[in-house]
C-alpha positions as CSV (number, residue, x, y, z in Angstrom):
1,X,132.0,-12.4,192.1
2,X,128.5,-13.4,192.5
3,X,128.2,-15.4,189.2
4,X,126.7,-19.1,189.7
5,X,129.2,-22.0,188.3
6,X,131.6,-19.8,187.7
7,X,134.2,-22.0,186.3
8,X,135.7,-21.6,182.9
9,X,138.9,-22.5,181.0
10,X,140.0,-18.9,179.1
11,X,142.9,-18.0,176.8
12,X,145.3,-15.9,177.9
13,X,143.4,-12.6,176.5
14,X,139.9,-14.2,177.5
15,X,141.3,-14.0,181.3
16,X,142.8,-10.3,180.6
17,X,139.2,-9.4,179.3
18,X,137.3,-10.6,182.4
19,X,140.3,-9.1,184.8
20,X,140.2,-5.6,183.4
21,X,136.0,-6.0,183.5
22,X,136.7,-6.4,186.9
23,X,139.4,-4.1,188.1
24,X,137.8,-1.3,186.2
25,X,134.0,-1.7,187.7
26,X,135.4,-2.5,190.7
27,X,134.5,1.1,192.7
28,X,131.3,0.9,191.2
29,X,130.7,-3.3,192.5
30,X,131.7,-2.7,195.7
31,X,130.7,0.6,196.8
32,X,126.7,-0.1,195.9
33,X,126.9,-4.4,196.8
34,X,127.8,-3.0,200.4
35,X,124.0,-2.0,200.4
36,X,122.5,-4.7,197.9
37,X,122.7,-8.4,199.3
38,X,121.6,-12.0,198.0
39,X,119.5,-12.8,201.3
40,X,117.7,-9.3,201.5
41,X,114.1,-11.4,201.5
42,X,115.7,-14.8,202.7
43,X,113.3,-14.3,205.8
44,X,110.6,-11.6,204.4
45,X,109.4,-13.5,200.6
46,X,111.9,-16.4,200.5
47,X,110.2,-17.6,197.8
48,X,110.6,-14.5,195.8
49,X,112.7,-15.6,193.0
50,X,110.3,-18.5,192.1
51,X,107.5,-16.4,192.2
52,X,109.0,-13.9,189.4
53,X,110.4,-17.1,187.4
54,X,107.2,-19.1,187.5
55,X,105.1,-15.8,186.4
56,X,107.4,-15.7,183.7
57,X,107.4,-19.0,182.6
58,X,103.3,-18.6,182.2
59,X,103.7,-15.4,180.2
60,X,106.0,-17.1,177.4
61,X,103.5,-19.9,176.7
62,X,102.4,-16.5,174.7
63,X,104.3,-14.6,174.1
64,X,108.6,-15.4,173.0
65,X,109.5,-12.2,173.3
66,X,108.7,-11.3,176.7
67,X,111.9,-11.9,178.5
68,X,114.1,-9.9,176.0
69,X,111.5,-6.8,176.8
70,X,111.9,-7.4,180.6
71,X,115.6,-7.5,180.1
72,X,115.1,-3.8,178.3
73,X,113.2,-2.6,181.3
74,X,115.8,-3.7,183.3
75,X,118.2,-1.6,181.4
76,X,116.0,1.6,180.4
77,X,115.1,1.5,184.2
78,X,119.1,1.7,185.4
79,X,120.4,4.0,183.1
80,X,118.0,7.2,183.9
81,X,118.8,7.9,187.9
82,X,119.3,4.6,189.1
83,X,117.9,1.0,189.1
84,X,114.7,2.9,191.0
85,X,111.6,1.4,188.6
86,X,111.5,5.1,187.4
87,X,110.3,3.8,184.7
88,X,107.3,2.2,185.5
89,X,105.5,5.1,186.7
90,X,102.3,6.5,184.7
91,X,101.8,9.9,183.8
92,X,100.0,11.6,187.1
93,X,99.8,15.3,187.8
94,X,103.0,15.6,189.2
95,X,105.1,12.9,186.8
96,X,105.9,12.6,183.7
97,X,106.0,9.0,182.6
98,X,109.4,7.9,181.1
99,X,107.0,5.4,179.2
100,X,106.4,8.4,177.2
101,X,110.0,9.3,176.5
102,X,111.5,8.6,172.9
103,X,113.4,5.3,174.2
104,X,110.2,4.2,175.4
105,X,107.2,5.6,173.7
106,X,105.6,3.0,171.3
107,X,108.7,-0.2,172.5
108,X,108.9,-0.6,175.7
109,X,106.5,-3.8,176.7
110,X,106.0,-6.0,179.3
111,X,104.5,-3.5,181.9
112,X,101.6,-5.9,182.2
113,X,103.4,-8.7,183.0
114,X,105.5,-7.0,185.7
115,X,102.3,-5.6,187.4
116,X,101.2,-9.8,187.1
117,X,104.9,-10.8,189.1
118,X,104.0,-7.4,191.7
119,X,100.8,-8.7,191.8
120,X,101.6,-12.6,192.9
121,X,104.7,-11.4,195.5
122,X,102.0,-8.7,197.7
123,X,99.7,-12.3,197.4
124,X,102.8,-13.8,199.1
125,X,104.5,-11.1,200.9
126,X,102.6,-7.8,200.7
127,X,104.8,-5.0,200.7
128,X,108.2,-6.4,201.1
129,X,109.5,-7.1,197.2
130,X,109.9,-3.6,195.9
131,X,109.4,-2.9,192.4
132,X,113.4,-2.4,191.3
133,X,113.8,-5.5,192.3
134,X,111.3,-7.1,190.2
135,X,113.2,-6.0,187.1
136,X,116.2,-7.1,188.4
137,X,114.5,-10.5,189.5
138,X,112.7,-11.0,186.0
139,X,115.9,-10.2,184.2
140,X,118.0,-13.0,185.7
141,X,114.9,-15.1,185.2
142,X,114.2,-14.4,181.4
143,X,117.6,-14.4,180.3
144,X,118.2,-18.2,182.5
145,X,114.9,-19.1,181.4
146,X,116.0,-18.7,177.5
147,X,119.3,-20.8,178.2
148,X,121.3,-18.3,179.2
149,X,123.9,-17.7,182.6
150,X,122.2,-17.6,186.2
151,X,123.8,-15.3,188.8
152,X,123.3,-14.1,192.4
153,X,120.7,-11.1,191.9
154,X,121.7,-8.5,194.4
155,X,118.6,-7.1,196.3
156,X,117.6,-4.4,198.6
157,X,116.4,-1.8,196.2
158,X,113.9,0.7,197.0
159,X,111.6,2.8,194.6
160,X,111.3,5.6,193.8
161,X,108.9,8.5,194.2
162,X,109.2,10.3,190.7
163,X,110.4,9.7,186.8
164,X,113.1,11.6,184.9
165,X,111.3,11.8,181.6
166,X,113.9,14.0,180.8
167,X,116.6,12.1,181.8
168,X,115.1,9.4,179.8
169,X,115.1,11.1,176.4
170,X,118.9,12.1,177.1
171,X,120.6,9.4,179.2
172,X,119.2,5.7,177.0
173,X,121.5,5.1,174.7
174,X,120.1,4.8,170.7
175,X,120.4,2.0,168.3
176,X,121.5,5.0,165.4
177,X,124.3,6.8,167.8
178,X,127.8,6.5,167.6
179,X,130.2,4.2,168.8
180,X,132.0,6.8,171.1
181,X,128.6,8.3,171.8
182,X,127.3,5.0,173.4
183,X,130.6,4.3,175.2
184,X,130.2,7.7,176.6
185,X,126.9,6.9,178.2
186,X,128.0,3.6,179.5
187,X,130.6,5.7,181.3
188,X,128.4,8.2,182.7
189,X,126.8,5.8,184.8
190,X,130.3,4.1,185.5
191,X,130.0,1.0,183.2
192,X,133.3,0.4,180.6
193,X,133.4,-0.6,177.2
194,X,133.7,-4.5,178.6
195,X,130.3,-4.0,180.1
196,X,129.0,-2.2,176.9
197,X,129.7,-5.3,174.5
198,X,128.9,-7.6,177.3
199,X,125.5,-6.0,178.1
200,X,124.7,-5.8,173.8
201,X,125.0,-9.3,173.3
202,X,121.1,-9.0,174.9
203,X,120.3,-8.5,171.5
204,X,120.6,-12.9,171.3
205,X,116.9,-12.5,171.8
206,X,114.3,-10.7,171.3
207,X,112.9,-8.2,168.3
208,X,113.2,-4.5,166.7
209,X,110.6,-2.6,164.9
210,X,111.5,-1.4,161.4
211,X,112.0,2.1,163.1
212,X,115.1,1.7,164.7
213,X,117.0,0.6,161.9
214,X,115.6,1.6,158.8
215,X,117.9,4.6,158.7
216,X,120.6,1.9,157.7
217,X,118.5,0.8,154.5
218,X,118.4,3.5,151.6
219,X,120.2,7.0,152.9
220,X,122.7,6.2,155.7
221,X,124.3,9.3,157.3
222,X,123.2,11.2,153.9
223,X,125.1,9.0,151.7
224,X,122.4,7.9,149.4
225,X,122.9,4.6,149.8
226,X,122.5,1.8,152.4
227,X,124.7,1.2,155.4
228,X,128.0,0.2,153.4
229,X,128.5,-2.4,156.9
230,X,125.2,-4.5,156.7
231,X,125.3,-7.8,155.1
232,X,124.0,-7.2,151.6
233,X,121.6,-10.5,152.0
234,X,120.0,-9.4,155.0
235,X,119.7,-5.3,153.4
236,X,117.0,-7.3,150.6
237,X,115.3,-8.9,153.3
238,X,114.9,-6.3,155.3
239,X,113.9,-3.9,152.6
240,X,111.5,-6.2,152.4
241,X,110.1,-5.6,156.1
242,X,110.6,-2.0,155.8
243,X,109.7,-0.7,152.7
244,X,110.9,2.8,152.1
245,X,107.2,5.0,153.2
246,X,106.0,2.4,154.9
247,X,104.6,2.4,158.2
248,X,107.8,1.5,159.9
249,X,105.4,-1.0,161.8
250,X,107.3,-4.2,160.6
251,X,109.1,-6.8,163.1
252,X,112.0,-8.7,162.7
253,X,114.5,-11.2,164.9
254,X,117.2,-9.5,166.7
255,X,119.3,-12.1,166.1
256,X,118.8,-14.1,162.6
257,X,119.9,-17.8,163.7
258,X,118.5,-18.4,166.9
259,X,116.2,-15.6,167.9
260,X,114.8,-16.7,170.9
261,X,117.7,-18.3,172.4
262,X,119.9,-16.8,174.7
263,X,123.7,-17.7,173.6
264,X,126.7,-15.9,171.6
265,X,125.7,-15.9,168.3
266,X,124.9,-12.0,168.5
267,X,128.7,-11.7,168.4
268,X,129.1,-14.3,165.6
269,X,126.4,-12.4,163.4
270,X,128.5,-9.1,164.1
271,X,131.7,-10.8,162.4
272,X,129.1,-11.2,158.7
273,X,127.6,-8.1,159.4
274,X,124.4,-9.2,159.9
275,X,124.0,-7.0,163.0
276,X,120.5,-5.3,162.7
277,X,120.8,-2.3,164.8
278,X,123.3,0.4,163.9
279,X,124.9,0.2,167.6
280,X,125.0,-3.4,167.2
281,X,127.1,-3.6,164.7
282,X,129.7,-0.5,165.2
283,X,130.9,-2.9,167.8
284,X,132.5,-4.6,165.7
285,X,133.0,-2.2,162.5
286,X,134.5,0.5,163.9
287,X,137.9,0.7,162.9
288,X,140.1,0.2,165.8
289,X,137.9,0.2,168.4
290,X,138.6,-1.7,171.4
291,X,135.3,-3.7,171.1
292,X,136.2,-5.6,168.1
293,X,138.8,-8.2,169.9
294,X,136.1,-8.4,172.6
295,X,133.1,-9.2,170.2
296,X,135.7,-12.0,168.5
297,X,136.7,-13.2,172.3
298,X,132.7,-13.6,173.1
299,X,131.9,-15.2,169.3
300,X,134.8,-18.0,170.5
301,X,133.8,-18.0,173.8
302,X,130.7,-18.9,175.3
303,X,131.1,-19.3,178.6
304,X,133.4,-16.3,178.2
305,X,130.4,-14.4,177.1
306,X,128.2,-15.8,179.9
307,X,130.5,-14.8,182.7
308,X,131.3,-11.6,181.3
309,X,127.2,-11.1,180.8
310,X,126.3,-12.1,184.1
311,X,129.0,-10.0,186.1
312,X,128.0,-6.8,184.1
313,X,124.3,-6.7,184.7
314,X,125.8,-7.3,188.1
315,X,127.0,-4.1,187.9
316,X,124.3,-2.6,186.1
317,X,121.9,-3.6,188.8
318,X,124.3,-1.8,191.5
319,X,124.0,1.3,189.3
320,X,122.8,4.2,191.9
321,X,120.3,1.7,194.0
322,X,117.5,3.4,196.7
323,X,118.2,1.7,199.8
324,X,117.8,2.3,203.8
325,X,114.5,4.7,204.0
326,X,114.9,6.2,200.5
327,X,112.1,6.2,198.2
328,X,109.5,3.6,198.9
329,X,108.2,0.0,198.5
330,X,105.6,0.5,195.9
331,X,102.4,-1.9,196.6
332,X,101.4,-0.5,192.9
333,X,104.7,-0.4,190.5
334,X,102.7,2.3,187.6
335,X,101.7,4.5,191.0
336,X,103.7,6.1,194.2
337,X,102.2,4.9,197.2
338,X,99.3,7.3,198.2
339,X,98.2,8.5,194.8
């Protein structure tokens, strides 16, 4: 397990959780970490990782929310063919731009920022560090970087030479789908539930536009009334934010008590309902799900949480990588090579 101070004292069903997260992503972990390894630019761009961290660093002196939206492009990125920085390809005459699909069109941020880190590594060590692997890089980074876990990033990936905008719009999972829905796309790309409520509690950080969640405010599901499992303090103030035909513009915190933090409070807001997103939430309110004793394991659990987080984007990151002479190292991450 390539997890950095890895040492924890669990319960009995703590250990259980981390052991099953294991034994059931195992086929994925190993098949795709046989290709991805820590030393990949240990001769090429050793200095790599500080180059992504230190860029970084300069971009949150302005903006706080930066690493939660490199984190997302980390995750958009995996889940539509691959870890393969699809998803930072512009429109061109023979792509269409996941940027533009639904997930993505209008949220999706920090595209300048990685073209800042792309820029400083061909400075360094033009055309080794591929694109992929700056998302990968960043999110390690800007989840450590917000007191978070550190772990061994996995590298090696490749990039590749067209989007899946289609893919995009159908394979991202939504904030307003279902429980079983969600697990079903976690699935699909051969992540379990553990790694779905692990990989969630990346909502510690970050913000949500009134658009993704205002559906839980005055007619859930076509009941007429709010979403009967949000906190009934935090339904006034965000009817506040998001008044009903209003823009749908509005901003709020992710996570209500420490929203720029990275640590398990996520979870612990579940238990109140004070969830904001929909998906959030159901993690916890779904009747006899198997997510609710994990959400209660990670709100106890810290270092539970942090282990579990950092072995699962582990596995996220080996999620169908490019490798060998796939695809290409992109000297431009928004362009193929040649265009």
């Amino acid at each position: 397990m390539a997890v950095k101070n890895p040492s924890i004292t669990c319960n009995g069903f703590s250990i259980i959780i981390v052991l099953t997260t294991l034994v059931i992503s195992s086929s994925l972990f190993w098949t795709s970490s046989a290709q991805l390894n820590a030393t990949f630019y240990s001769r090429t761009c050793p200095n790599a990782s500080a180059i992504v961290r230190s860029t970084i660093q300069q971009a949150l002196q302005s903006d706080s929310r930066i690493g939660a939206s490199l984190i997302r492009l980390h995750f958009h990125d995996c889940f539509v063919n691959g870890c393969d920085a699809s998803i930072l390809l512009d429109d061109s005459g023979s792509i269409q731009s996941e940027k533009n699909a639904a997930p993505n069109a209008n949220s999706a941020r920090g595209f300048n920022v990685v073209d800042n880190i792309k820029t400083a590594l061909e400075n360094a060590c033009p055309g080794v560090v591929s694109c992929s692997d700056v998302l990968a890089l960043a999110s390690e980074a800007s989840v450590s970087l917000a007191g978070g876990p550190s772990w061994t990033v996995l590298l090696g990936r490749r990039d590749s030479l067209t989007a899946n905008q289609a893919g995009a719009n159908s394979s991202i999972p939504s904030p307003v789908e279902s429980l079983a829905n969600i697990t079903s796309k976690f699935s699909a790309v051969g992540l379990n539930t553990n790694d779905l409520v692990a990989l969630s509690g990346a909502h510690t950080f970050g913000r949500a536009r009134c658009g993704v969640f205002s559906n839980r405010l005055i007619n859930f599901s076509g009941s007429g009334n709010p979403d009967p499992t949000l906190n009934t303090t935090l339904l006034n103030s965000l009817q506040q934010i998001c008044p009903q035909n209003g823009s749908g513009s509005g901003i709020t915190n992710l996570d209500l008590s420490t929203p720029d933090a990275f640590d398990n409070n996520y979870f612990s807001n579940l238990q109140s309902n004070n969830g904001l997103l929909q998906s959030d939430q159901e993690l916890f309110s779904t009747t006899g799900s198997a997510t609710i004793a994990i959400v209660t394991s990670f709100a106890s659990n810290q270092t539970l949480f942090f282990q579990a987080f950092a072995q699962s984007m582990i596995n996220m990151g080996n999620i169908s990588p490019l490798t060998g002479s796939s695809g290409e190292i992109r000297l431009d991450c928004k362009k193929v090579n040649g265009s």
